[in-house]
N, C-alpha and C positions, 0 to 999 in steps of 0.2 A: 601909850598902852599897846599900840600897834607893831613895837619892837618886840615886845614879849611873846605877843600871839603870834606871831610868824614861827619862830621857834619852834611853837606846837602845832600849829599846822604842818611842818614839815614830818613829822612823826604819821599824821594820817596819810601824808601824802606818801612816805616808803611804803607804809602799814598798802596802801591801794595800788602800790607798782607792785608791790612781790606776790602778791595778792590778787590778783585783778578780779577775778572773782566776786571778791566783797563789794564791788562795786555795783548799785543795785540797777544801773544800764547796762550791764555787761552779763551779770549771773545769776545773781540773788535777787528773788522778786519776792516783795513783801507779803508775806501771808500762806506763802507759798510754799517755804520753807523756812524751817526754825535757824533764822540767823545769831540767836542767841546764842547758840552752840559753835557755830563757824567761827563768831568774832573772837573769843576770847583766846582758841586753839591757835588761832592764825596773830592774834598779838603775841602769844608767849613764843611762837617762833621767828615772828617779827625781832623781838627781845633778845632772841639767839642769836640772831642775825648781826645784831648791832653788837654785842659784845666780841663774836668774834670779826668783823667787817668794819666798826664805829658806823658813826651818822654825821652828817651834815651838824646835827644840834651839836654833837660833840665837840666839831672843829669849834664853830661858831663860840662858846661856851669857855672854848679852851680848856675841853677836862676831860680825864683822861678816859681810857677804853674801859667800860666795864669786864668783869671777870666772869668768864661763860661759868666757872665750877662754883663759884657764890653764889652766881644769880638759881643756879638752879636747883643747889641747895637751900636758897632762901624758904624760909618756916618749915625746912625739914625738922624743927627744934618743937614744932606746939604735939602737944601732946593726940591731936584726931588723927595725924602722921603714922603714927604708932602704933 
């Protein structure tokens, strides 16, 4: 099981290098600020990131680069979009 969890730990682990911030010994202290709103802005640029840069998981995986103009069109299509 310990093959697959590493894979995704490495995604926290970019998500906290490009990031450093999000790490709550360095910036973000609990209670103190609404980290709810920081994390999810800083994965979708995370996700920028890898599309245009890849990721370690990607090598690992063997697949290929995501595509920055899909990913950020993704659910431009549901209708609250609109």
């Amino acid at each position: 099981m310990s093959r697959a969890r590493i894979p995704n730990e490495w995604g926290f682990g970019k998500l906290k290098l490009n990031f450093a911030y999000l790490d709550f010994k360095q910036g973000l202290k609990p209670f103190q600020q609404d980290i709810a709103v920081y994390w999810p802005v800083a994965q979708m640029l995370n996700n920028c990131h890898t599309c245009l840069y890849g990721s370690q998981t990607n090598t690992y995986f063997d697949m290929p680069q995501p595509n920055l103009e899909e990913y950020l069109r993704m659910g431009s299509d549901f209708p609250v979009f609109r």
